[in-house]
C-alpha positions in Angstrom: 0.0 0.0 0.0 1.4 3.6 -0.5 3.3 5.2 2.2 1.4 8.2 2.5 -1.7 6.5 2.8 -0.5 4.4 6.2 1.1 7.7 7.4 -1.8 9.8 6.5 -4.1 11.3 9.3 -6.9 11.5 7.0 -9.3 8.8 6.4 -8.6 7.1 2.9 -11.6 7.6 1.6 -11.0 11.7 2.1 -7.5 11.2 0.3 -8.9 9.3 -2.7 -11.4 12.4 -3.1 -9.2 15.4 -2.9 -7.1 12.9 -5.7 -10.3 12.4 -8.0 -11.1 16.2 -7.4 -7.8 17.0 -8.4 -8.0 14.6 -11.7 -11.5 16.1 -12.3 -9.9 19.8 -12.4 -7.1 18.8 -14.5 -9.2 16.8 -17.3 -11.8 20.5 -16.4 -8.5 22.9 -17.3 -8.0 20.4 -20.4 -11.1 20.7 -22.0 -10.9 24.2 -21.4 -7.9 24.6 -23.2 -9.0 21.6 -25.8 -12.2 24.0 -27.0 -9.8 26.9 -28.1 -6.8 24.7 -29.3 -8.1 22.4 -31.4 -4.1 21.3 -32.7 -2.2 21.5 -30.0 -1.5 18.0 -28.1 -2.4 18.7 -24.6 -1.2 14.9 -23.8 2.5 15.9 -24.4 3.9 18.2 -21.9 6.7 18.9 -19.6 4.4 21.0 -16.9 1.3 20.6 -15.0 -1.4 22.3 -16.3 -2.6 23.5 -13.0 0.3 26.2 -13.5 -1.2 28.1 -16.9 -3.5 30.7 -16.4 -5.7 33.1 -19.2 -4.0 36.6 -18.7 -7.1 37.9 -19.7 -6.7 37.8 -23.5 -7.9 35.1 -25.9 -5.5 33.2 -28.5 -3.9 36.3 -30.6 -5.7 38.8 -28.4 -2.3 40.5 -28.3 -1.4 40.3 -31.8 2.0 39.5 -33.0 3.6 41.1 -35.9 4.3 38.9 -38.6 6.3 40.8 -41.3 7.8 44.1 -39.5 9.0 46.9 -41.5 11.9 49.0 -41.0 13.0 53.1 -41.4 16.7 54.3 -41.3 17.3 56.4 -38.1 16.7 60.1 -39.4 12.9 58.6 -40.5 12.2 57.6 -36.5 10.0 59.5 -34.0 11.0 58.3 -30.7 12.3 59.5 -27.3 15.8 59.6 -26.6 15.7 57.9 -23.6 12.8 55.3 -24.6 13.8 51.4 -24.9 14.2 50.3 -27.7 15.5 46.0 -28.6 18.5 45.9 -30.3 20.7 42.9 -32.5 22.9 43.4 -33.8 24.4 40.0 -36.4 27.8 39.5 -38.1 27.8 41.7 -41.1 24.3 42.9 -41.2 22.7 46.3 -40.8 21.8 47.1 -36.7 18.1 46.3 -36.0 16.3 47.7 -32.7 12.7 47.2 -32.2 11.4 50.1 -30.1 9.6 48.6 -26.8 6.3 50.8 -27.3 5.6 48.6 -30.2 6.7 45.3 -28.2 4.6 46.8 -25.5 1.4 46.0 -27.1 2.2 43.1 -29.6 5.2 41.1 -27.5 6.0 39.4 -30.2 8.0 40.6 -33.7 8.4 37.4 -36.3 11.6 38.8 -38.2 14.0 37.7 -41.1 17.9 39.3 -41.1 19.3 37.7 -43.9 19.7 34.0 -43.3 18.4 34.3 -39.8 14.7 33.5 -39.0 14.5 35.8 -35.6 11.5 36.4 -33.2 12.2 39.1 -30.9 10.0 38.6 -27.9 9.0 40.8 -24.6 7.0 40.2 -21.4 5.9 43.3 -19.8 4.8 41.5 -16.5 8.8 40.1 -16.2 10.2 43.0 -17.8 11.7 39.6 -20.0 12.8 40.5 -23.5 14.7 38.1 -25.3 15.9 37.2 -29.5 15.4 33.7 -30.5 16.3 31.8 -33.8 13.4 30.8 -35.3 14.6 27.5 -36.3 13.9 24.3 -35.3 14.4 20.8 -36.8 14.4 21.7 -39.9 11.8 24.0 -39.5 11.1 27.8 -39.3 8.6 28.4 -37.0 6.4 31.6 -36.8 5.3 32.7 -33.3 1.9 33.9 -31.6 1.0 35.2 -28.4 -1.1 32.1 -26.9 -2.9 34.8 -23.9 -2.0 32.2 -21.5 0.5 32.7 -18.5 2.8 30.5 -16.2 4.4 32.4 -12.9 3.1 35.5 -15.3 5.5 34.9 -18.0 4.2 35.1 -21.2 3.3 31.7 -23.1 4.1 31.8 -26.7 2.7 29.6 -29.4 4.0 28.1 -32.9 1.7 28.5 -35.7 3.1 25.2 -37.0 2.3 23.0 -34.2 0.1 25.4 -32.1 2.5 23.6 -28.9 3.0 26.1 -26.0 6.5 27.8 -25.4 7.7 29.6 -22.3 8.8 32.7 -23.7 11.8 33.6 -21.0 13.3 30.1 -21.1 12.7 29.4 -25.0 11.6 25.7 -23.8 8.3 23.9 -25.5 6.4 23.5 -22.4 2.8 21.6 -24.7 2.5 20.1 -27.1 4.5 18.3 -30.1 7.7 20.4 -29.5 7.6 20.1 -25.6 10.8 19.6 -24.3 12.5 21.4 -27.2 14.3 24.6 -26.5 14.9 27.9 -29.1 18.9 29.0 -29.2 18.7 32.8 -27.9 20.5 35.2 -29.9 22.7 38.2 -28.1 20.8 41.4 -28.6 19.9 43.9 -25.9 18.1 47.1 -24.6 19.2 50.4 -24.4 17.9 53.6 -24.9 17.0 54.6 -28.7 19.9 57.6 -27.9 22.5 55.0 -27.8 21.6 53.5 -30.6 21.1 56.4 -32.8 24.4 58.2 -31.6 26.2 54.8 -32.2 24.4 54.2 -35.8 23.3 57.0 -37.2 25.6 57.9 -40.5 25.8 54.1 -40.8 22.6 52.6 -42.0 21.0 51.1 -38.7 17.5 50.3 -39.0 14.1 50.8 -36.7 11.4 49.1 -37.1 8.3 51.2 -38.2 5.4 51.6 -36.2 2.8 49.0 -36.8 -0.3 49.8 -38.7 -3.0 49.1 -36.1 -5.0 51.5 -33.8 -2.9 51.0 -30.6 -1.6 53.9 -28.5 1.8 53.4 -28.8 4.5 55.2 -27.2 1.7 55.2 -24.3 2.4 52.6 -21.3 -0.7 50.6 -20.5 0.9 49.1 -17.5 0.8 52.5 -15.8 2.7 51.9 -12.2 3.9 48.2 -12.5 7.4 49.3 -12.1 6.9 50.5 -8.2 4.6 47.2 -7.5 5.5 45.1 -4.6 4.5 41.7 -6.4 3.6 40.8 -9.9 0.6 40.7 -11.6 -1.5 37.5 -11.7 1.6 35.7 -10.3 0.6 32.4 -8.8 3.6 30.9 -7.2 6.1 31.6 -4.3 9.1 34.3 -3.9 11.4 33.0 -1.9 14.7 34.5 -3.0 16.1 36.6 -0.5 17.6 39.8 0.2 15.9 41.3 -3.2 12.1 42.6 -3.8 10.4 40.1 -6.7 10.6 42.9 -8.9 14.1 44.1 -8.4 15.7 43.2 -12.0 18.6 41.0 -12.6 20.8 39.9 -15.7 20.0 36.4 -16.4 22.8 34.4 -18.3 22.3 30.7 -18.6 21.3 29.9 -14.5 23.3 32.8 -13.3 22.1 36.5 -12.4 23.3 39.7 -10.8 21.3 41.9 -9.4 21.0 45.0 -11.3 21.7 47.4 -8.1 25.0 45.4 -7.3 26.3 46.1 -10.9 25.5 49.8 -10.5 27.2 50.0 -6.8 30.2 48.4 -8.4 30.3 51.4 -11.1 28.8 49.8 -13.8 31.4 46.9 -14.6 31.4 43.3 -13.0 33.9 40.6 -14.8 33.8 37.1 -13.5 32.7 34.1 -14.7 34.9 34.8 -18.2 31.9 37.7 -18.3 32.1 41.2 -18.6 28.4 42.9 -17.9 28.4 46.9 -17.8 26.0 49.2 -17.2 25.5 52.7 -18.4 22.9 54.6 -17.4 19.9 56.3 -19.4 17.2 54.3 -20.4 14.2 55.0 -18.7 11.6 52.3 -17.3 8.8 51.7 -19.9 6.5 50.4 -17.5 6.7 53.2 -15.1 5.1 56.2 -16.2 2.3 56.9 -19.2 4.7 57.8 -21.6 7.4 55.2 -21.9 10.5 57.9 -22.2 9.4 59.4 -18.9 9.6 57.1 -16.6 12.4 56.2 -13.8 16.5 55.8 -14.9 16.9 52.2 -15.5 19.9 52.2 -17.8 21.4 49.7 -20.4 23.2 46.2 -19.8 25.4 45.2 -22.1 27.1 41.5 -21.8 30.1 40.2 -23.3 32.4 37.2 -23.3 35.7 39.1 -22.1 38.2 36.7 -24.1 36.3 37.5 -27.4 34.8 41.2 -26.7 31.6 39.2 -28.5 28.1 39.7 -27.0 26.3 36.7 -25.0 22.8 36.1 -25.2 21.1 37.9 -21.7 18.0 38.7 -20.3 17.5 41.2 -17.6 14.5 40.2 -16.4 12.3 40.9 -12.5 13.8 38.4 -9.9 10.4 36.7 -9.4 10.6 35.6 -12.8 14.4 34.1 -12.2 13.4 32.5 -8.7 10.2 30.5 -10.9 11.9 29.3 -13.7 15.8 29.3 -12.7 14.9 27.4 -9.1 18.4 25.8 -8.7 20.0 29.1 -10.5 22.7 31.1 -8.4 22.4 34.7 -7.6 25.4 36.8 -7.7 25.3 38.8 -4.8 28.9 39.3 -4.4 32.0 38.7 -6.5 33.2 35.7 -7.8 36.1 35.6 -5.4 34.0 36.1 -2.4 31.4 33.2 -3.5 31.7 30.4 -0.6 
């Protein structure tokens, strides 16, 4: 007989229901999910379903954009000290992808030469992160599902319709589950930087979108100052930060964003060099996103090679749900026990 029936104070009969109440609310969330997604293959998974939540928006109710196009510099109308996405790949022309356009679509499906890319951002985790596109042979094209896990956005492939966690890159559903997308190594900064650092020399910004959406307007008025994240169902228990402090995620590593600025904006360790200059405001802070509070810009770099490594510098709720066993860099590497 199972061990936590003999040890359990509860009659049995109790335990079996709270078990068949729990089956009955998974096969409930199922057919839920079954009546909107008629492709995807809800028996293949590498997560409970318990965990995924609506964020309040049906399939594509936050439409991604499929086929973005661009303007040189001279052409843009932005803020200097807005955020803007930028990636920048051998020998190609410097793309950024303004954040009050990711603001309301989350998702950008792009081509740079040979290079499927889908540029991806998750205003509750403050999460943006590049992705190839490719996967087994296959170039997927990305949707925003309206579904959540620890408030992260969960992104969908119009191929397969499976489910993908948009920080990690992992299939979470479906056919792909248990596939994972390589990141690429862009970054944010403020659209100053990158038009001082490109202009003269043919960088490119994508256009703003042709649907009725206010953008350069923040409809997530405040969420920078909240104590805890929106709709987020799990536990915090990292300590010695607030869940939406921000840290730069690389691989299951992060430093805290504060300790990077206190060190003067450089750490190296780790064969790393992150620095941090400040600028960029917070577009989830005030109504217009190039007024809100000094964030700055992260840039990361392999110190050997000068190259760029793939980041994310996400809320440290976001890193304590899906990077569990991850390490937090409080101090330096040569003070780490």
């Amino acid at each position: 007989m199972n061990r936590l029936l003999i040890n359990c104070p509860l009659p049995i009969w109790i335990v079996l229901a709270i078990c068949l109440m729990s089956i009955k609310n998974v096969y409930a969330q199922v057919e839920d999910f079954q009546s909107e997604w008629l492709n995807t293959d809800f028996e293949t998974r590498t997560v409970d379903l318990e965990e995924i939540f609506s964020g309040g928006v049906p399939k594509d109710g936050i439409l991604a954009i499929l086929e973005p196009e661009f303007i040189p510099i001279d052409e843009a109308d932005l803020l200097p000290n807005e955020g803007v996405m930028t990636l920048e790949l051998d020998g190609q022309i410097p793309r950024t992808y303004p954040i009050r356009y990711l603001l309301w679509h989350e998702i950008v499906n792009d081509t740079i030469a040979d290079t499927p890319v889908a540029v991806t951002f998750c205003p509750l985790c403050n999460s943006g992160v590049f992705f190839d596109r490719r996967l087994q042979g296959e170039t997927l094209t990305f949707g925003v599902s309206g579904k959540l896990r620890n408030s992260d956005m969960i992104m969908y492939d119009h191929n397969s319709e499976s489910w993908w966690q948009q920080a990690t890159g992992e299939a979470i559903v479906g056919l792909y589950s248990g596939s994972e997308l390589i990141s690429l190594p862009g970054w944010t900064e403020s659209w100053k930087e990158f038009m001082e650092r490109n202009e003269g020399q043919g960088g490119l910004v994508m256009a703003e979108p042709q649907f009725n959406r206010r953008y350069g307007q923040n409809p997530y008025v405040g969420y920078e100052l909240s104590a805890m994240p929106f709709l987020y169902q799990g536990e915090f228990s990292l300590p010695n930060i607030m869940p939406l402090a921000r840290v730069v995620r690389v691989g299951n590593q992060a430093w805290p964003l504060e300790r990077i600025i206190l060190e003067g904006g450089l750490v190296q360790e780790f064969g790393l060099t992150i620095t941090w200059t400040s600028g960029q405001v917070s577009a989830l802070d005030t109504q217009s996103v190039g007024e809100g509070i000094n964030v700055g810009s992260i840039r990361v770099r392999d110190t050997n090679t000068g190259k760029d490594v793939p980041h994310d510098l996400m809320f440290a709720f976001v890193f304590g749900a899906f990077f569990p066993e991850g390490q937090l860099m409080f101090m330096p590497q040569s003070e780490q026990s």
